[in-house]
N, C-alpha and C positions, 0 to 999 in steps of 0.2 A: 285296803285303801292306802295304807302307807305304801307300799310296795308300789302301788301308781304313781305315788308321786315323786318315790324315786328315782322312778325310770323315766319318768316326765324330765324332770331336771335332770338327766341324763340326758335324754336325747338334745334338752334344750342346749345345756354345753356344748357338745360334739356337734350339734351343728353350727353353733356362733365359730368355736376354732375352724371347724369346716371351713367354712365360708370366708374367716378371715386369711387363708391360707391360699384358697381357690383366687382372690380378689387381688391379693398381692401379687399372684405368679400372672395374670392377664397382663396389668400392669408392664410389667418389665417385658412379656412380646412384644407387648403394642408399639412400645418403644424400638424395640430391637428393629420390628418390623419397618417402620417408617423411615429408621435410617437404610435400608438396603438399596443399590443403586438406581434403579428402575425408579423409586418413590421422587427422586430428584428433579426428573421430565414434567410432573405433577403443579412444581411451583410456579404460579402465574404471576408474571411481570408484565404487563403494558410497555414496550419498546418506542423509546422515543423517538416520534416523528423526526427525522432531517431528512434534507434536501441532500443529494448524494456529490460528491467529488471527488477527483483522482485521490484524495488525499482526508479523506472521512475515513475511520474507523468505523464498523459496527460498534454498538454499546456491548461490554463483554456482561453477558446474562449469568442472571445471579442465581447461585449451583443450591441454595439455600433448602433441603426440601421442605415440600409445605406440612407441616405436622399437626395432628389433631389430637386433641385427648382423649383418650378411650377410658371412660369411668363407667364404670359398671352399674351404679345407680338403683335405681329398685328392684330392675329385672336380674340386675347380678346377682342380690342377695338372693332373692326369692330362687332363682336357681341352686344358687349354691347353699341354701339351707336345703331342698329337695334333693339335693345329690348327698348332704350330711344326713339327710332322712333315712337313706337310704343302707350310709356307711353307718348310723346308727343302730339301724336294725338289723345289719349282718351282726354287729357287734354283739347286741345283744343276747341276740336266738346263740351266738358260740360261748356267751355266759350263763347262758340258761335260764334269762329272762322272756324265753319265748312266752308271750300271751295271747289270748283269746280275744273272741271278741270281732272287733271293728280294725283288727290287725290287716286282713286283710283286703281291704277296701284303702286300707291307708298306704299298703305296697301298690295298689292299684294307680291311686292317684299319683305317687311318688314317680313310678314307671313310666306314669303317663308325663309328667312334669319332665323326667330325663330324658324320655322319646321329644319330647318338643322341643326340649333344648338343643339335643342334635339335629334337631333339623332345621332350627332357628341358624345353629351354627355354622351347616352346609349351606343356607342360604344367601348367608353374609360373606362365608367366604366367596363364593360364586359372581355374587353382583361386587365385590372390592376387585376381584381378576378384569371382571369386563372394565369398570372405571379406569384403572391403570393402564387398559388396552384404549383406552379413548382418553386419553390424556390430551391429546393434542387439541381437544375443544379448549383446555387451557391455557396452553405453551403452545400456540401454534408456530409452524416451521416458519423460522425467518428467512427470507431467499438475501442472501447479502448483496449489496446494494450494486449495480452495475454501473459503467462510467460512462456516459454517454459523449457519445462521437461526434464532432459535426464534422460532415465533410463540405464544409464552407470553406475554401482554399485561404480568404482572410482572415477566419477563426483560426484555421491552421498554421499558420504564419505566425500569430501570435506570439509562439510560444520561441519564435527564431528572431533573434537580433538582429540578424543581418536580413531575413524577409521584413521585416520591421523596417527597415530602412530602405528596402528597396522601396517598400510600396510609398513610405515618405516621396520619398526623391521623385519618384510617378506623378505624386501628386502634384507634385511644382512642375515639372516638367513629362506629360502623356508619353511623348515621343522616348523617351528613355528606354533602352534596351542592354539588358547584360550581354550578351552577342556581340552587339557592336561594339558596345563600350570595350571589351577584349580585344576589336579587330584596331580598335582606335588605339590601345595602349601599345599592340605590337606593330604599329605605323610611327608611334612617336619613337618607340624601342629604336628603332633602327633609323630613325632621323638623330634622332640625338647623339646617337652612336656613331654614324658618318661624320656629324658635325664636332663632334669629341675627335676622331681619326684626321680629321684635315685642321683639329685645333685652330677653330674658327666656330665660335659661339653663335650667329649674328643671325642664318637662318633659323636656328630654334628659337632665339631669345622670346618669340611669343608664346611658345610653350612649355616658358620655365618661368616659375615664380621671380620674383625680383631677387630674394636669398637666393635662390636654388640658382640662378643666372650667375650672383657671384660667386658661389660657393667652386660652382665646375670653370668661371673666366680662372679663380687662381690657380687652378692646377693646372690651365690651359697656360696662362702663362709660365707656369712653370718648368711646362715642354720647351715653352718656346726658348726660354733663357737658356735653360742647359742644352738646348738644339737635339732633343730626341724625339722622336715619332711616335708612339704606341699605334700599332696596326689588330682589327679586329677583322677577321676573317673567319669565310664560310659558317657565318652565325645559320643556327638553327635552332628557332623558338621551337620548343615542346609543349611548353603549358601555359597557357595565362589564366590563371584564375583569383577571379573576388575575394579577398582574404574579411575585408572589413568595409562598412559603411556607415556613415550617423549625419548628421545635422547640427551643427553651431553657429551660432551669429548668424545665419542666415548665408551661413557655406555650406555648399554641398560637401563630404571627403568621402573618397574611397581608396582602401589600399588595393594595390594586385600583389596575386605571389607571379613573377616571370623564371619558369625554367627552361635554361637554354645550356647550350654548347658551342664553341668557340676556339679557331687561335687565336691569341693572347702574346702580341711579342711586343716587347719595343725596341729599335734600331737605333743607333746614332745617326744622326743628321747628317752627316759628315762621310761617314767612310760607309753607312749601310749595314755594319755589322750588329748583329744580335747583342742585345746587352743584358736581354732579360725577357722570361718567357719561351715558346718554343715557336718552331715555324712547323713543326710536324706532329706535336701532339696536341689533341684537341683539350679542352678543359668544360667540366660543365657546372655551372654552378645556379643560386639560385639567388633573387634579390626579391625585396620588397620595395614596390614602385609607388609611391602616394603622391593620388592628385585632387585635386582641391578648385568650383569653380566657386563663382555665385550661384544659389538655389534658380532654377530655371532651367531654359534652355542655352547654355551657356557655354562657352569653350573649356575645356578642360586644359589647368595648366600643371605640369610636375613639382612637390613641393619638397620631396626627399626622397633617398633612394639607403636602403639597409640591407645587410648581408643577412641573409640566414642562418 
């Protein structure tokens, strides 16, 4: 009888160390496990609703994986005293504690206890592989957000200052066209410029601002004093285009950029001779031409003229 109760408290310890052993090392895979890359995809975030624009970021999704505790619990022990049953009794039978008896019916149920925990074990790992593979029931795929288009040609404009203005200008006045507006700038171009060359302001003066009128009479008279000519010859506009347009005070302004090419001389009054410029090389250059009416449909008058 003592001898039973030896080996009773014998096995009873070896399987408590057992077990405390088997329960720690779970433990620390479980951990291991959860951090590995894959577990990641797992963590479920709810993505917050917005509305999309050129200029929304997606929310940047949170890498956090989702972790669960793996505690062993009753069925832990209960296994891992059954596998120390087991380690107990090899222990034994090579001390020479082998006994009689009900020994073996108790290897019986022990075997049965570790067969079932293997197969508890394959089970679980089997249904963790499919969950990780259907992840996506919780992180579902975000399609990142697309920028929607309109092809509403005044949507699109929007985003242009100068279409912005056009379409202003339309408003006040329907009949408005960039086209023409271009054919009218290189009509004044060369009115102005004949009436610059015969130094005789008087035909344009309705199509120069009241400054701009003075600004080109002083250099007009300025020919006339010192008795020189400036001659502009075989002009040839290349390009007239819209550089700028807006709205103030209830003025229209638009700039043009004019590129052309030109002779450029000017003679004395007197004897005809060259005093400046060429008569045989052309010169091409560019200017910015600003003209400015009343909003409407309105005359266009020149208010400045700049080099580029």
């Amino acid at each position: 009888m003592g001898k039973r109760k030896r080996r009773l408290m014998l096995v009873v310890m070896v399987v408590f160390l057992t077990c405390s052993v088997l329960q720690v090392e779970a433990f620390a895979r479980a951990g291991f496990g959860r951090s590995s890359g894959y577990r990641s995809s797992r963590s479920y975030s709810s993505p917050a609703r917005s509305y999309s624009s050129p200029y929304s970021r997606p929310a940047r999704p949170n890498n956090t994986p989702y972790q669960q505790s793996n505690r062993g619990g009753i069925m832990g022990g209960l296994l891992g005293g059954l596998a120390g049953g087991v380690l107990g009794g090899m222990l034994f039978r090579g001390l020479g504690f082998g006994g009689a008896g009900g020994g073996g019916l108790l290897q019986i149920i022990i075997f049965a206890g570790i067969a079932y925990l293997g197969y508890k074990m394959f089970i679980k790992r089997k249904n963790e592989g499919g969950f990780a593979n259907s992840g996506n029931m919780f992180n579902p795929t975000i399609v990142p957000p697309q920028t929607y288009q309109n092809d509403d040609p005044q949507v699109i404009e929007a985003g242009n200052e100068l279409a912005v203005s056009m379409v202003d200008i339309r408003k006040m006045d329907a009949s408005f066209d960039e086209a023409r507006f271009s054919d009218q700038v290189m009509d004044m171009f060369f009115k102005i410029q004949g009436s610059w060359m015969n130094r005789d302001l008087t035909p344009v003066k309705v199509l120069l601002t009241d400054e701009m009128y003075r600004f080109l009479q002083e250099d007009v008279d300025t020919l006339l004093r010192e008795k020189k000519v400036n001659h502009l010859e075989n002009i040839a506009v290349r390009k007239v285009e819209i550089e700028n347009a807006w709205q103030e005070m209830g003025q229209d302004n638009i700039t043009a950029l004019i590129y052309a090419n030109l002779l450029d001389y000017t003679t004395d009054e007197t004897t005809g001779a060259v005093i400046a410029g060429s008569k045989s090389d052309p010169i091409k250059f560019e200017e910015y031409w600003s003209f400015i009416r009343p909003v409407g449909n309105n005359p266009w008058r020149l208010t400045g003229i700049d080099q580029k």
